[in-house]
C-alpha positions in Angstrom: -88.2 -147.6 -195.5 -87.1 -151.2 -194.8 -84.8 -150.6 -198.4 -82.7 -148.3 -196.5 -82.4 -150.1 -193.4 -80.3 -152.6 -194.9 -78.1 -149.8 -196.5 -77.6 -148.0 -193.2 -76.4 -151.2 -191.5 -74.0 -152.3 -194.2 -72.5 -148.2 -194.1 -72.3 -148.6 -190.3 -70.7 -151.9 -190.5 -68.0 -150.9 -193.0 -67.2 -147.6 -191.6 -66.7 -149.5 -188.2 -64.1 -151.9 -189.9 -62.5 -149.3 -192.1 -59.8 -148.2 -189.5 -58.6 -151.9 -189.2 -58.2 -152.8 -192.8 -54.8 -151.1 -193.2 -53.9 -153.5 -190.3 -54.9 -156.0 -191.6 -54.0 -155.4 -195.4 -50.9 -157.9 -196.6 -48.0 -156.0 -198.0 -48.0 -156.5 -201.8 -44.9 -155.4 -202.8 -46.2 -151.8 -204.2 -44.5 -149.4 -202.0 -46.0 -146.5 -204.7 -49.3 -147.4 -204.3 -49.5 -147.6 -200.5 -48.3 -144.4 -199.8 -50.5 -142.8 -202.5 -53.1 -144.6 -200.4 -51.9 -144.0 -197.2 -52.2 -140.0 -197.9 -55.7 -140.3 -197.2 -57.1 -142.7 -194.4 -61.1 -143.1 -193.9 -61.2 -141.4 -190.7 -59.2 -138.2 -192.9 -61.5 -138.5 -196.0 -63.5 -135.5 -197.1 -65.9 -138.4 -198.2 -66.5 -141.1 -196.3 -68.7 -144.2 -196.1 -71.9 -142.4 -196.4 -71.0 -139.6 -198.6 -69.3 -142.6 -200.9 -72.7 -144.1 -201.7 -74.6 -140.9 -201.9 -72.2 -140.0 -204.9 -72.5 -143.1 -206.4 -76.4 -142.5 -206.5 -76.1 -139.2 -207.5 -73.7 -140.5 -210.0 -77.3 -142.8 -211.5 -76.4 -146.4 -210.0 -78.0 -148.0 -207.5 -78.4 -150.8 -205.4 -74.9 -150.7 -203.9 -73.8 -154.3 -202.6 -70.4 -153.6 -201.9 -68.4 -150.9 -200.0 -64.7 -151.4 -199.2 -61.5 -148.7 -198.8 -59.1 -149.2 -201.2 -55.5 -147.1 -201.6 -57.1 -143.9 -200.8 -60.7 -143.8 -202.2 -63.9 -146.3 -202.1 -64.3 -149.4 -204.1 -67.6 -149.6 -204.3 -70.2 -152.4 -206.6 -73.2 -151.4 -207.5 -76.1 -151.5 -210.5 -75.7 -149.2 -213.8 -79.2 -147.7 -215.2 -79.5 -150.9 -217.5 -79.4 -153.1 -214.2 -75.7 -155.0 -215.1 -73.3 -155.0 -211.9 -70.6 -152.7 -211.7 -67.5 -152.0 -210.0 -67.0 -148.4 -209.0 -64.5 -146.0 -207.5 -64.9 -143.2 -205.1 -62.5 -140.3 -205.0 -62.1 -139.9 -201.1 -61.2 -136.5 -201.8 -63.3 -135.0 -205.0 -66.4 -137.7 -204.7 -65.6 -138.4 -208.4 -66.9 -141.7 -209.6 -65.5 -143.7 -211.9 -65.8 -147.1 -212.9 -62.8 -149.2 -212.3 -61.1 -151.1 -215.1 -60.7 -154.9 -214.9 
């Protein structure tokens, strides 16, 4: 039980401070990108913090480290089955997870 403790207090924290990211976001330039990420907003996601990490172990990674909003779906680090750290997306609409490309 203490395993999820620290889990539920890191999804509390960043669903919390979700809402003030875009405010505090810089402007990069990428007026594309922002308003594909600006169609969905964390408090409009079908999946939010939560549901994010729920697919993600659903999806066979654990241990999720890391869980930030990013243009319109989750960025989210976490462990693959062979325990090497990986970066993640969520699909704040589908829950599709992908991993992200460097």
């Amino acid at each position: 039980m203490a395993r999820i403790r620290p889990l539920a207090a890191l999804t509390l924290a960043l669903a919390t401070a979700a809402p003030f990211q875009a405010v505090l976001a810089s402007d990069d330039g990428n007026r594309a990108d922002r308003r594909a990420g600006e169609a969905v907003a964390p408090s409009t996601a079908r999946f939010d913090a939560p549901a994010a990490i729920a697919a993600v172990y659903g999806a066979g990674y654990s241990a999720v480290t890391e869980l930030e909003w990013e243009r319109g779906g989750w960025k989210v680090k976490a462990a693959d089955a062979q325990g090497r750290r990986v970066t993640l997306r969520v699909d704040a609409t589908t829950g599709a997870v992908t991993p992200r490309s460097r």
